[in-house]
Each structure stands twice: as C-alpha cells, then as structure tokens.
C-alpha positions, 0 to 999 in steps of 0.5 A: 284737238280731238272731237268725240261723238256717235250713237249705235244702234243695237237690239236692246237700245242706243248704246253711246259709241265712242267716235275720235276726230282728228283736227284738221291739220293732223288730217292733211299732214297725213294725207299729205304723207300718204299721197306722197307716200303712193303717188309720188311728190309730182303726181301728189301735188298734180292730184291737188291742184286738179280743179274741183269741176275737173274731178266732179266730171270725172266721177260723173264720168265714172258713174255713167260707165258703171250704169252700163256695167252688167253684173251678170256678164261680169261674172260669166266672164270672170268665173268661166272655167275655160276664159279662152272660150266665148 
C-alpha cells in the first residue's frame, strides 16, 4: 500500500505535491536491511532492544551538551590557520 499526500506552498498559490508513503513493513525490511548493512547483525539488534526511556536519556543528554557548545569558539578552532597555536 502506498499512501499519497502533501501541499506546497509557492508564490502564486498552493500547488498539490505528490508525497509517497511506504507501508509499514516495507518501511522495516529496509531499516532492518540498513542497520544490518552498517551496524552489523549484533549491534543492529543490540540498537532495537535498547529501551525507549534508555534512548529518551540519551537525546536528552545529547541536548544538554550541545547547549554548552559555543558556535564562535567552534569556528575559531576549526578555521585557525596554524591549529598548533592557542
């Protein structure tokens, strides 16, 4: 089954998008094919079974650390011209 739908927006008007949904098993054969693919059969079925909550806390986590990311010290370290230099 393949679902249709979408809108775009544009200077003129609406115009209609064509958007095409895989049905949920073709979605998880090829998710399953692409984590087995990158992540190797272990790691791939040690990534489903991780707990929901545990993943929650780890995006949460994730978040946290990036709020104390500075853009501007970022780019003075990756674009100094002589890295070797403080």
């Amino acid at each position: 089954m393949v679902r249709q739908s979408g809108y775009l927006l544009r200077e003129g008007g609406i115009k209609m998008r064509t958007v095409k949904y895989m049905d949920e098993e073709t979605v998880i054969k090829k998710a399953m094919q692409v984590l087995i693919k990158e992540l190797g059969p272990v790691e791939a079925i040690r990534f489903i079974t991780i707990p929901k909550s545990k993943r929650i806390e780890n995006i949460k986590r994730h978040r946290e650390w990036q709020k104390m990311l500075s853009k501007d010290i970022f780019f003075d370290e990756v674009l100094r011209v002589n890295p070797h230099k403080p």
